[in-house]
CHARMM-style PDB file with segment names, atoms N, HN, CA, C and O in Angstrom:
ATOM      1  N   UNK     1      53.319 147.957 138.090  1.00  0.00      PROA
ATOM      2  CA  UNK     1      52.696 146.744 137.623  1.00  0.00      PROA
ATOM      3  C   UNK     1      52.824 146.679 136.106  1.00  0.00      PROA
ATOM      4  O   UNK     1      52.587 147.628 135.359  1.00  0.00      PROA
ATOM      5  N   UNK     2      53.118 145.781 135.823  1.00  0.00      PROA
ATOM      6  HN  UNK     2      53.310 145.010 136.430  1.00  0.00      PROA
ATOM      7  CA  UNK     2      53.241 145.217 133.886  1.00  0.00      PROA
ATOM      8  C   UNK     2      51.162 144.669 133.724  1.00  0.00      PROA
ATOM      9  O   UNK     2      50.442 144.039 134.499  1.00  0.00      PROA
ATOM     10  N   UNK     3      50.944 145.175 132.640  1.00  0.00      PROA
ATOM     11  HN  UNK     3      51.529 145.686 132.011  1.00  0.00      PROA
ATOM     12  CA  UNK     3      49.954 144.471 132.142  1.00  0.00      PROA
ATOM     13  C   UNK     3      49.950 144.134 130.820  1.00  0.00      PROA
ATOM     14  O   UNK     3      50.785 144.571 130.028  1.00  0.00      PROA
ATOM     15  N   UNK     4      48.979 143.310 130.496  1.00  0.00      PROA
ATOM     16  HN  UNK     4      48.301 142.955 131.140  1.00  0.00      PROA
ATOM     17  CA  UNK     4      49.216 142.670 128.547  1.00  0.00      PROA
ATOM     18  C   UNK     4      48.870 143.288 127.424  1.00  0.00      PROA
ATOM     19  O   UNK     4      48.911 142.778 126.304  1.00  0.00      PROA
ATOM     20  N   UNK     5      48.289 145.134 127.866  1.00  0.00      PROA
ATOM     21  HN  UNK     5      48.256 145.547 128.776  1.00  0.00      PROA
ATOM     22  CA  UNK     5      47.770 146.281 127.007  1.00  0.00      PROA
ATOM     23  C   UNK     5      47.764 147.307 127.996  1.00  0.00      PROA
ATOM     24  O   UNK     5      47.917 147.517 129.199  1.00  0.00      PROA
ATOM     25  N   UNK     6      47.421 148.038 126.495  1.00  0.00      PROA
ATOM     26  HN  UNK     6      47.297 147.867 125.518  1.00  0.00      PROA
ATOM     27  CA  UNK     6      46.797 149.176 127.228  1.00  0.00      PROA
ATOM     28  C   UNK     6      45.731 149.474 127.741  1.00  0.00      PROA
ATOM     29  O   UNK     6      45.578 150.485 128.427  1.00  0.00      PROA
ATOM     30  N   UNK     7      44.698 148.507 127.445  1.00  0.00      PROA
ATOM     31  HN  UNK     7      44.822 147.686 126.888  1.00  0.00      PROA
ATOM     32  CA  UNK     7      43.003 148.355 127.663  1.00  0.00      PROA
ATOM     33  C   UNK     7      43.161 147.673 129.125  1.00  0.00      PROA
ATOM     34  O   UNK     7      42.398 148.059 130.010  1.00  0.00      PROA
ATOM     35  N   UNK     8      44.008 146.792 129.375  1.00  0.00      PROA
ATOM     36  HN  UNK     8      44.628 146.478 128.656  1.00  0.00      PROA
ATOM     37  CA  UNK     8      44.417 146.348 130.842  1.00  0.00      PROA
ATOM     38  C   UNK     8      44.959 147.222 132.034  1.00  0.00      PROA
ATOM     39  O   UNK     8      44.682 147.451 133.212  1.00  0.00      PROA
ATOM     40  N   UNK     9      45.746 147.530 131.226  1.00  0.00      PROA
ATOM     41  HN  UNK     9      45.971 147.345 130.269  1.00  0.00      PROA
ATOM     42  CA  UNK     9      46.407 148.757 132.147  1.00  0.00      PROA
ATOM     43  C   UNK     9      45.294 150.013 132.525  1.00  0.00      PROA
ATOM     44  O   UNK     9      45.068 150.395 133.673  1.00  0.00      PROA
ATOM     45  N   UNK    10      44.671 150.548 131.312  1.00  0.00      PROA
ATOM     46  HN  UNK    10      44.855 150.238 130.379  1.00  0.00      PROA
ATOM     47  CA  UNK    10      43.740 151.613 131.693  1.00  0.00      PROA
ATOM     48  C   UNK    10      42.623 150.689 132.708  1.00  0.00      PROA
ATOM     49  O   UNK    10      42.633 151.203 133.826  1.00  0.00      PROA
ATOM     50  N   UNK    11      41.744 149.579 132.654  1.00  0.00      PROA
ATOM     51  HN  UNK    11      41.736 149.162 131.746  1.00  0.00      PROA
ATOM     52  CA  UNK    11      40.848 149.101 133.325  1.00  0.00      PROA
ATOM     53  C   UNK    11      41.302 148.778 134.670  1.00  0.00      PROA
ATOM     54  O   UNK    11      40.462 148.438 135.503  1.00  0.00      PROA
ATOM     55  N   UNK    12      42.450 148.841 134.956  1.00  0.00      PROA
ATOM     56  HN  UNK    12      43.133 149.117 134.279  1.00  0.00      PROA
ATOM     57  CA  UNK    12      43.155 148.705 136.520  1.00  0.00      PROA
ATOM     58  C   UNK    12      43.183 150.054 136.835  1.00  0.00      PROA
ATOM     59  O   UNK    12      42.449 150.295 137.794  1.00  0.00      PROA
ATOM     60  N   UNK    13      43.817 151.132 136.338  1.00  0.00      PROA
ATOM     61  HN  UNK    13      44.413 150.936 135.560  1.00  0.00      PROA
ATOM     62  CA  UNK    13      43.706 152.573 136.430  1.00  0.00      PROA
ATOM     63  C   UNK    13      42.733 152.856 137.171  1.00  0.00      PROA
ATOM     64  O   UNK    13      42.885 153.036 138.379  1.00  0.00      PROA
ATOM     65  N   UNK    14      41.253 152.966 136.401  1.00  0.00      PROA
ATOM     66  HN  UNK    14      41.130 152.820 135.420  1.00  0.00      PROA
ATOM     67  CA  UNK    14      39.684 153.086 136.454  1.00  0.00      PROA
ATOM     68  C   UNK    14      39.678 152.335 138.045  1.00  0.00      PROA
ATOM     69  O   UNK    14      39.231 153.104 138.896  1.00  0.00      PROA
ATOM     70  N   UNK    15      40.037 151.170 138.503  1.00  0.00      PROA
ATOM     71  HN  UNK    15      40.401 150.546 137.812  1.00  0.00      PROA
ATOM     72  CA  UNK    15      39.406 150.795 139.694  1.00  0.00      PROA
ATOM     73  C   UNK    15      40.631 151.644 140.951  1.00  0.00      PROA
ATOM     74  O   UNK    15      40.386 152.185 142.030  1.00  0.00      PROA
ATOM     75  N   UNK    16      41.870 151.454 140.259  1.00  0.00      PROA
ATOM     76  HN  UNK    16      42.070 151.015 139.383  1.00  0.00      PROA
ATOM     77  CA  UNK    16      42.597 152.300 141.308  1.00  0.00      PROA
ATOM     78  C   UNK    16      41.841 153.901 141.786  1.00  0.00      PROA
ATOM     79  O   UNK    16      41.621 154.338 142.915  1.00  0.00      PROA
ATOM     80  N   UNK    17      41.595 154.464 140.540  1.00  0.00      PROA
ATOM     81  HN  UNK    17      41.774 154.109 139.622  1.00  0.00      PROA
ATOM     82  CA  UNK    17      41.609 156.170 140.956  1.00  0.00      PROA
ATOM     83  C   UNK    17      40.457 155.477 141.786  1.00  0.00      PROA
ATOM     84  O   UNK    17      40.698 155.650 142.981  1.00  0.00      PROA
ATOM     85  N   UNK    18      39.096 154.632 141.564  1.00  0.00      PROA
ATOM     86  HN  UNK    18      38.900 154.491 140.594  1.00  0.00      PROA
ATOM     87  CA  UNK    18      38.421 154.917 142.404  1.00  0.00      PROA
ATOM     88  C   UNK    18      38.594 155.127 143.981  1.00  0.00      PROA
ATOM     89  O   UNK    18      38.446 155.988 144.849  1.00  0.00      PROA
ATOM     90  N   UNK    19      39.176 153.220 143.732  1.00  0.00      PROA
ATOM     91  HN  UNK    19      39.296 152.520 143.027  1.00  0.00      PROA
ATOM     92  CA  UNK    19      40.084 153.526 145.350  1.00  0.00      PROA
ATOM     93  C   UNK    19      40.338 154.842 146.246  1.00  0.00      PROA
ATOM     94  O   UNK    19      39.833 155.178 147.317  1.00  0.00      PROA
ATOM     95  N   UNK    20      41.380 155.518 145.358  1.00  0.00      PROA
ATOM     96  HN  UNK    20      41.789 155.245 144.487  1.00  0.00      PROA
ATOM     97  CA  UNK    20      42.218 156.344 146.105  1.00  0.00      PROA
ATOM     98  C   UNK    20      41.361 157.629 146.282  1.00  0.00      PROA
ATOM     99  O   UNK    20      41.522 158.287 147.310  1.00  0.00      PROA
ATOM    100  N   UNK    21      40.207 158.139 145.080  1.00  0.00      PROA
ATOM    101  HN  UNK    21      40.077 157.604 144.245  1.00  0.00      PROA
ATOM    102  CA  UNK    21      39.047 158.699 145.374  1.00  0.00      PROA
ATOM    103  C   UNK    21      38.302 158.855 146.432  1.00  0.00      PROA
ATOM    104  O   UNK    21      37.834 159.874 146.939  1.00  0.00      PROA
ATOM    105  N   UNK    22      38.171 156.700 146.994  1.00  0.00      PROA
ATOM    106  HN  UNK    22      38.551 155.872 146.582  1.00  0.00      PROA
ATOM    107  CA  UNK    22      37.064 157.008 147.806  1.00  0.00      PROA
ATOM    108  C   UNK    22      37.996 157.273 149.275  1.00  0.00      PROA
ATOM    109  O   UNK    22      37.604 157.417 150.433  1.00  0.00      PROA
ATOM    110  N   UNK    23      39.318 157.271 148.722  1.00  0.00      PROA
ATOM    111  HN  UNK    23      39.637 157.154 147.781  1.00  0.00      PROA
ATOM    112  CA  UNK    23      40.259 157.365 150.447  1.00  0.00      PROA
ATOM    113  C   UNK    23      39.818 159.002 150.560  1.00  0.00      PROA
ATOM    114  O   UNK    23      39.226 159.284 151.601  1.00  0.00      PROA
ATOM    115  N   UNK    24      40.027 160.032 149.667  1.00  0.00      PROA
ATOM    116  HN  UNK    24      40.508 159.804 148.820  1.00  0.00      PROA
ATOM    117  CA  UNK    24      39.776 161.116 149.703  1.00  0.00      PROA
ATOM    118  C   UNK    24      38.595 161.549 150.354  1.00  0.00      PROA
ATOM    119  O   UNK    24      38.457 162.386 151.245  1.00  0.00      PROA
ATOM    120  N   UNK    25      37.666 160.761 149.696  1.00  0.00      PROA
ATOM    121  HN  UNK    25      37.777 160.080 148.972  1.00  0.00      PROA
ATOM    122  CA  UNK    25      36.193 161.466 150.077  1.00  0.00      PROA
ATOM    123  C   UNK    25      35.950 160.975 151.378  1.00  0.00      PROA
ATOM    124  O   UNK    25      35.010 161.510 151.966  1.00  0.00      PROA
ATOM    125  N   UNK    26      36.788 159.773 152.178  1.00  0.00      PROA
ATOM    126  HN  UNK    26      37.551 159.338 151.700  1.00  0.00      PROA
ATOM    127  CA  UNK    26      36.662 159.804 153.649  1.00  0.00      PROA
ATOM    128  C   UNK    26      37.724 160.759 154.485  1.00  0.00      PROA
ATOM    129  O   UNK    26      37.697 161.016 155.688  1.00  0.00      PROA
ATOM    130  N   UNK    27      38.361 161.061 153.810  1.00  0.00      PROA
ATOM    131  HN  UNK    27      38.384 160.852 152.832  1.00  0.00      PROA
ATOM    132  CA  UNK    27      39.057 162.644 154.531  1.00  0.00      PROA
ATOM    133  C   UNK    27      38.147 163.473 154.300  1.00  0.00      PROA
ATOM    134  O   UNK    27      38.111 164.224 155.275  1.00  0.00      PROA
ATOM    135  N   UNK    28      37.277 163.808 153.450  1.00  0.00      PROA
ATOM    136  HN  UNK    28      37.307 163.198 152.658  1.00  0.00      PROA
ATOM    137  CA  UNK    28      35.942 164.989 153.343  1.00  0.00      PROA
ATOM    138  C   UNK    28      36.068 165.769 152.597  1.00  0.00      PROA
ATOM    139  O   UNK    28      35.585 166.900 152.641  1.00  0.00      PROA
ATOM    140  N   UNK    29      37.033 165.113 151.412  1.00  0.00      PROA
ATOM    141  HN  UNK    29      37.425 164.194 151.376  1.00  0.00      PROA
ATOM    142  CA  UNK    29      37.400 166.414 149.723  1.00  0.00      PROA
ATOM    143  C   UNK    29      37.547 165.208 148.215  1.00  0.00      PROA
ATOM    144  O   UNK    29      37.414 163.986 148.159  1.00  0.00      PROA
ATOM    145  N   UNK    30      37.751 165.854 147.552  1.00  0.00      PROA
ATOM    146  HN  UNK    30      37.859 166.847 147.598  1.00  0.00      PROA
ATOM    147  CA  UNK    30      37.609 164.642 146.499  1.00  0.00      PROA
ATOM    148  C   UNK    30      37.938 165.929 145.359  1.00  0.00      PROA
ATOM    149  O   UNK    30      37.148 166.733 144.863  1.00  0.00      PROA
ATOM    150  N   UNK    31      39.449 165.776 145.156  1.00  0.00      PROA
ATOM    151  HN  UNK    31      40.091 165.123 145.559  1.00  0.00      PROA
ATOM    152  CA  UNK    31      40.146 166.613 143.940  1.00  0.00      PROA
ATOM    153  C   UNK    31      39.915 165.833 143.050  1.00  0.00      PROA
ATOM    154  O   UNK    31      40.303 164.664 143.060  1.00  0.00      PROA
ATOM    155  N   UNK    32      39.193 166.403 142.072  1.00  0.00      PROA
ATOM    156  HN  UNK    32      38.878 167.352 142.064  1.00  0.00      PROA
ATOM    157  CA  UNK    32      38.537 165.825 140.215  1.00  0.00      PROA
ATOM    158  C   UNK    32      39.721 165.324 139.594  1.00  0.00      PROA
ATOM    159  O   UNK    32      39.860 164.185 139.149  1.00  0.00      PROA
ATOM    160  N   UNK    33      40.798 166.495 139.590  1.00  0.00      PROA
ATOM    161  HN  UNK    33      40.685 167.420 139.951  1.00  0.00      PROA
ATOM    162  CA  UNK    33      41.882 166.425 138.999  1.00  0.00      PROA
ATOM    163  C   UNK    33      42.831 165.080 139.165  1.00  0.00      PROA
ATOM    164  O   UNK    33      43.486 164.513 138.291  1.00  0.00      PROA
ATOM    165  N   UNK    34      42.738 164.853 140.130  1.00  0.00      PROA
ATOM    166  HN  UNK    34      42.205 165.314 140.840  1.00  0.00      PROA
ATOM    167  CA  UNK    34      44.077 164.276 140.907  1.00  0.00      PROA
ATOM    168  C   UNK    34      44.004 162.968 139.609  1.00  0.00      PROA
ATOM    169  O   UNK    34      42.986 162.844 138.930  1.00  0.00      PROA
ATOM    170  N   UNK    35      45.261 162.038 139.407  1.00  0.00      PROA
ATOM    171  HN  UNK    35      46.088 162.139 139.959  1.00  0.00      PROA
ATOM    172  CA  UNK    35      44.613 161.330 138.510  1.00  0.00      PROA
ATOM    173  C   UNK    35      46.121 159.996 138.873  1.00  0.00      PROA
ATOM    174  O   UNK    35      47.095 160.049 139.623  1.00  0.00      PROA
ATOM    175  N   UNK    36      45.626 158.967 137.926  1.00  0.00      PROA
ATOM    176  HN  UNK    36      44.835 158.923 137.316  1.00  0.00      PROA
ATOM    177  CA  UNK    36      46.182 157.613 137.812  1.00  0.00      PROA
ATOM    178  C   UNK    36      46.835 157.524 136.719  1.00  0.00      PROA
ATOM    179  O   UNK    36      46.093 157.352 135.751  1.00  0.00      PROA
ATOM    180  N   UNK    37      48.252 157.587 136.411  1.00  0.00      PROA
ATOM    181  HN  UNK    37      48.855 157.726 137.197  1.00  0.00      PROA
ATOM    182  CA  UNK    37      48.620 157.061 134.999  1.00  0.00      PROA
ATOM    183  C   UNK    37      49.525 156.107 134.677  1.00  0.00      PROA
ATOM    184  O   UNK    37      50.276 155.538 135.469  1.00  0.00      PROA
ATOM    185  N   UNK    38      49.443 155.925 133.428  1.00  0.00      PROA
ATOM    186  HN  UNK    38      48.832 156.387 132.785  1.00  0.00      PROA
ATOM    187  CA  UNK    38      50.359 155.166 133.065  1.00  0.00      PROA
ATOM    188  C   UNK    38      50.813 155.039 132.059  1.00  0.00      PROA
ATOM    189  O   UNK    38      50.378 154.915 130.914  1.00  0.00      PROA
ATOM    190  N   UNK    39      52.254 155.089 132.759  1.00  0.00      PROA
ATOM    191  HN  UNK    39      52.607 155.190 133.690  1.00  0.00      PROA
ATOM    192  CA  UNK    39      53.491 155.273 131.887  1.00  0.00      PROA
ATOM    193  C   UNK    39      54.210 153.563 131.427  1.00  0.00      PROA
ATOM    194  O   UNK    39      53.840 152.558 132.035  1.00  0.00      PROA
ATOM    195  N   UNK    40      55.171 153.506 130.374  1.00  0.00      PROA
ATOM    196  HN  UNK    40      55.471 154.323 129.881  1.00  0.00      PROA
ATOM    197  CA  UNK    40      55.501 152.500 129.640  1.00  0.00      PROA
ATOM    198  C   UNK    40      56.726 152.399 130.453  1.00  0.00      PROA
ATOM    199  O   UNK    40      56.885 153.351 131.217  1.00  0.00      PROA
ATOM    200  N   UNK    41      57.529 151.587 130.477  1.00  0.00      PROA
ATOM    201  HN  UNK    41      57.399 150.814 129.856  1.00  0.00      PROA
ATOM    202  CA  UNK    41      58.808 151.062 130.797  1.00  0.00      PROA
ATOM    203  C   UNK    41      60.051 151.980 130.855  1.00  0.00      PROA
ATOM    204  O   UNK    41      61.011 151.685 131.566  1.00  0.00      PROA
ATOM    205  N   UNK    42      60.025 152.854 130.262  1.00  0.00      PROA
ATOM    206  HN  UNK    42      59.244 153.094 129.684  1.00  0.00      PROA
ATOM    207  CA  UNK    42      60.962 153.916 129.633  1.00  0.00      PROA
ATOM    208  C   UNK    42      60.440 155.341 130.233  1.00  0.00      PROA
ATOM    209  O   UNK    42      61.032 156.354 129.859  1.00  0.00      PROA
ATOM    210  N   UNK    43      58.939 155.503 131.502  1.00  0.00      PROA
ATOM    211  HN  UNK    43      58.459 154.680 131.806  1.00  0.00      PROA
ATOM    212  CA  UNK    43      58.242 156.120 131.758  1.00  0.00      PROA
ATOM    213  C   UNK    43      57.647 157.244 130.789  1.00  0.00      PROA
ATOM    214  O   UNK    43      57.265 158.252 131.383  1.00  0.00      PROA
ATOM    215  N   UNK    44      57.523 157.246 129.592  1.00  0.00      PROA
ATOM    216  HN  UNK    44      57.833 156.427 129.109  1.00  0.00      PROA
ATOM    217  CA  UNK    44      56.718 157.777 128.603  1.00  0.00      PROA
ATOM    218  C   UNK    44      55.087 157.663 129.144  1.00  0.00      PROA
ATOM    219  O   UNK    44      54.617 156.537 129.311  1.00  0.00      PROA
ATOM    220  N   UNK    45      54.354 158.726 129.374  1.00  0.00      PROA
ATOM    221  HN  UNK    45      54.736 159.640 129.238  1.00  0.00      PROA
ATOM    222  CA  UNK    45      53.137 158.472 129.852  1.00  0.00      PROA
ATOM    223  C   UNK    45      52.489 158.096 128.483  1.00  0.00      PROA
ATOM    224  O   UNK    45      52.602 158.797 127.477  1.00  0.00      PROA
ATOM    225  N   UNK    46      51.786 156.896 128.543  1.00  0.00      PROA
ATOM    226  HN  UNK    46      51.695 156.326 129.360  1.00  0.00      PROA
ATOM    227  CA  UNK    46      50.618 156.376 127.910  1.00  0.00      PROA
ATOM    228  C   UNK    46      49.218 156.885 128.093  1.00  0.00      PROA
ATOM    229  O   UNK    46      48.548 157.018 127.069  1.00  0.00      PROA
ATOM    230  N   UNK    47      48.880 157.076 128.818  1.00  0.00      PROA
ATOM    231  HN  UNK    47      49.424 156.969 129.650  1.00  0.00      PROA
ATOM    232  CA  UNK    47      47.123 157.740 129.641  1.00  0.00      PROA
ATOM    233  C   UNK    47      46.967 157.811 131.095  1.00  0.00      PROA
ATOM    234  O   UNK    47      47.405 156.974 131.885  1.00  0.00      PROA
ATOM    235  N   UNK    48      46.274 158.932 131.410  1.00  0.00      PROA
ATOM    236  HN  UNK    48      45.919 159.612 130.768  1.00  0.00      PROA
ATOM    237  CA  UNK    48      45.848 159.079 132.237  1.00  0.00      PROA
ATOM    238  C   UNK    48      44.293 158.792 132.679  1.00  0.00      PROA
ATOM    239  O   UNK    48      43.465 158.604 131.788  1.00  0.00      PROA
ATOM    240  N   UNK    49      43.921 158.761 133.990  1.00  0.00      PROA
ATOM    241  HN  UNK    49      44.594 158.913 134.714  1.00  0.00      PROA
ATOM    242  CA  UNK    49      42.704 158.545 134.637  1.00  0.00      PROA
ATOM    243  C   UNK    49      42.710 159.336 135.388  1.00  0.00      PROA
ATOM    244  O   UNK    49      43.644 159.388 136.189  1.00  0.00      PROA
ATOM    245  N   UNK    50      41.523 160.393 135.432  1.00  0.00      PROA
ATOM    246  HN  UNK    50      40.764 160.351 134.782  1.00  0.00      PROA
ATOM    247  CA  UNK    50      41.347 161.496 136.245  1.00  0.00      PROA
ATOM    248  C   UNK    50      40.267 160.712 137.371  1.00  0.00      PROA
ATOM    249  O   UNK    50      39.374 159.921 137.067  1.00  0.00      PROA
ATOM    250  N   UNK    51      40.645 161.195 138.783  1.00  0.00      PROA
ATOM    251  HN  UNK    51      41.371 161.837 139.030  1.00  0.00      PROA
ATOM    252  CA  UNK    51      39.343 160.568 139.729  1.00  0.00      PROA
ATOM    253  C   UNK    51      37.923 160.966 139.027  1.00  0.00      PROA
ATOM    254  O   UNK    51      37.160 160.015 138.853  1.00  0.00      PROA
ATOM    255  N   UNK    52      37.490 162.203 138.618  1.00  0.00      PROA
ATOM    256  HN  UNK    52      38.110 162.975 138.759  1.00  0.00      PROA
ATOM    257  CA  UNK    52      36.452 162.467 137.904  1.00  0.00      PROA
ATOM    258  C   UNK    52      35.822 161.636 136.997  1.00  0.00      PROA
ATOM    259  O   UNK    52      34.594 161.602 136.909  1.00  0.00      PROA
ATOM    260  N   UNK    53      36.773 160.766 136.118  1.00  0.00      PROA
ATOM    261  HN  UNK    53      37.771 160.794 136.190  1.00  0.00      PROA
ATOM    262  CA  UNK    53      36.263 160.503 134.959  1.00  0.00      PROA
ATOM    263  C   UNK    53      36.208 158.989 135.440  1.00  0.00      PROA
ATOM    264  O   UNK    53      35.369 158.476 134.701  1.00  0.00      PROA
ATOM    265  N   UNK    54      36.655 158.085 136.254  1.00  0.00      PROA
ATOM    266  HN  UNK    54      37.337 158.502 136.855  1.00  0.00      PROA
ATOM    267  CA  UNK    54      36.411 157.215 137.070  1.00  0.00      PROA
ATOM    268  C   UNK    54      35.673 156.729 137.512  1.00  0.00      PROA
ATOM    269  O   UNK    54      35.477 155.514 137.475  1.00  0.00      PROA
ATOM    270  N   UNK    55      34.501 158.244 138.541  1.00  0.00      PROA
ATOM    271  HN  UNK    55      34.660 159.231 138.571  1.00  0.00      PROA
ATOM    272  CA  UNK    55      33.575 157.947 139.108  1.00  0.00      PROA
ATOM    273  C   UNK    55      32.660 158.305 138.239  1.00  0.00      PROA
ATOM    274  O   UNK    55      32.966 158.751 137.133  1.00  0.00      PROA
ATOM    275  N   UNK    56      31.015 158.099 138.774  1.00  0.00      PROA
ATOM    276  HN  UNK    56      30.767 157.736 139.673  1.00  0.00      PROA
ATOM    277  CA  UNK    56      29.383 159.104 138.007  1.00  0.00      PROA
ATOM    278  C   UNK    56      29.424 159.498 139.272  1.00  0.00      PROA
ATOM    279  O   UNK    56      29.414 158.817 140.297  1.00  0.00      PROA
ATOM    280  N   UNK    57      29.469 160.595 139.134  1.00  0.00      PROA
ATOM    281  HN  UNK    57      29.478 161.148 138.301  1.00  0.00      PROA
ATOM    282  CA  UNK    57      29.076 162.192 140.360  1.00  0.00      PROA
ATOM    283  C   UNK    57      27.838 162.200 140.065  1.00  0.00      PROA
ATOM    284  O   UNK    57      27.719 162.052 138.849  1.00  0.00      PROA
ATOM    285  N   UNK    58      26.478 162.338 140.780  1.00  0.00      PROA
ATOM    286  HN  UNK    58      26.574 162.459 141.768  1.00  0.00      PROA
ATOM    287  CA  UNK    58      25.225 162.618 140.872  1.00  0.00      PROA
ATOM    288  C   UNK    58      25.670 163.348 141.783  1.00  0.00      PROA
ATOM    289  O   UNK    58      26.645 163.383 142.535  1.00  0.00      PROA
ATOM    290  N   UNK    59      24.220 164.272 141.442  1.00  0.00      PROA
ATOM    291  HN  UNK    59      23.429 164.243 140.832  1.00  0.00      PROA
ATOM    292  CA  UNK    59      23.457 165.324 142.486  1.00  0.00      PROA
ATOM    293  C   UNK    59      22.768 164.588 143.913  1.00  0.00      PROA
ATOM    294  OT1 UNK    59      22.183 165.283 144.744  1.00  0.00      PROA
TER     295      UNK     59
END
């Protein structure tokens, strides 16, 4: 997907990892690590989104 920044691109990130997070946590695991990024045209990674930093984990 093309977006019009990087503040766009990361705020799509943020709802993807959740997504794919919450596919995890209905298989019954949820790797912190696993993550969403994005890379520029030339695939140079720009940032990443860790599922962790995505979600608020409470107790």
């Amino acid at each position: 997907m093309e977006f019009a920044d990087l503040g766009a691109a990361i705020a799509h990130a943020r709802i993807a990892a959740r997504s794919l997070a919450a596919d995890t946590v209905r298989q019954g695991h949820l790797i912190g690590h696993h993550r969403v990024e994005i890379v520029d045209g030339d695939g140079t990674l720009l940032h990443c989104v860790r599922f962790d930093e995505a979600i608020d984990i409470q107790p």
